[in-house]
Structures are given as structure tokens and as C-alpha cells.
N, C-alpha and C positions, 0 to 999 in steps of 0.2 A: 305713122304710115297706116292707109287705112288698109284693109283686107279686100282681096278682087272680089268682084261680082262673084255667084253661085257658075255662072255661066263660062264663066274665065280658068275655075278652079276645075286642077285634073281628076278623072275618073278612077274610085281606087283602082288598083291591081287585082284580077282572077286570080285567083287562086291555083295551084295545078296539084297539090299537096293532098293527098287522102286523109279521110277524115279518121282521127287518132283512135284504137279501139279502147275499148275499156279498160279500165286500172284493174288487175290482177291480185289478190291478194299475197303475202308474202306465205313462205315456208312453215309451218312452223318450228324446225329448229332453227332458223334464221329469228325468227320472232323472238323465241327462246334465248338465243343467245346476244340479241339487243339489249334484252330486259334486264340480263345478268350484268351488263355491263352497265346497265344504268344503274341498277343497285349498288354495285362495285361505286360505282361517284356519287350516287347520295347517300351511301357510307360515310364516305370521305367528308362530302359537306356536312354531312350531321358532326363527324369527327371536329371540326372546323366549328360550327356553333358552338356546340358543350364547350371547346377550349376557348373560343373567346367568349363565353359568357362567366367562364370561371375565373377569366382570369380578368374580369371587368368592361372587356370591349363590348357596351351593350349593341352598337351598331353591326359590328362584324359580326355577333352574334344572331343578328335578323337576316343580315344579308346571307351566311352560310344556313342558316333556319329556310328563308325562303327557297335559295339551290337546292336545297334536298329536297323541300317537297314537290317542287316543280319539276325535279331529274325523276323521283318518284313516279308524278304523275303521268310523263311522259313514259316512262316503262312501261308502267300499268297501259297504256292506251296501246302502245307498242303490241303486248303481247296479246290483249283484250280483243281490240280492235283488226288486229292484222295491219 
């Protein structure tokens, strides 16, 4: 089926909705206490690598290797960034 003419097709919708204000940054003990939690789980996942890489799972061992650094990384930007 083909697509109507330009002519045929309806006009979007106005809008009524005010335009969104700016993004706020967060707290910083709210910042602070994100980051703690992130470390808290890339603890875990580093915990998680060491034990599968000692105990031979070279894969589990990357996949808990990359969790941490990326739980890390997001902390860090967490509390860095606001």
C-alpha cells in the first residue's frame, strides 16, 4: 500500500505542555550514597572474578571482571559528575 499524498496526511498535534526546565543536579549525600552502593557491587563482582578465575572459569572470570569495572565506572561518574 502506498503512503497518501503530503496533502492528505494530518497536521502534527500543538503542543500545550511547557517546556521541561533544566536538569538539576543531585545532592551530594545522595551522590555519596549511590557511589557507596556501587562499590558495595563491584566488590561483589570483583569477588566474583578472583573466584572464577581461580577456580578455572576463564569466562566468568571476564564477565565478573568487566561488572566491576563498569559498576565502578558508573560510581565514579555518579559521584564526579553529579
Amino acid at each position: 500500500m502506498a503512503a497518501p499524498p503530503e496533502s492528505e496526511m494530518p497536521a502534527p498535534p500543538e503542543s500545550d505542555r511547557e517546556p521541561t526546565p533544566g536538569r538539576e543536579p543531585r545532592p551530594l549525600i545522595e551522590r555519596i550514597g549511590l557511589a557507596a552502593i556501587a562499590a558495595v557491587l563491584a566488590t561483589l563482582f570483583g569477588g566474583v572474578a578472583v573466584a572464577a578465575w581461580v577456580g578455572g572459569e576463564v569466562f566468568l572470570a571476564a564477565m565478573g571482571g568487566i561488572g566491576c569495572l563498569m559498576t565502578a565506572w558508573v560510581g565514579a561518574l555518579t559521584l564526579f559528575r553529579g
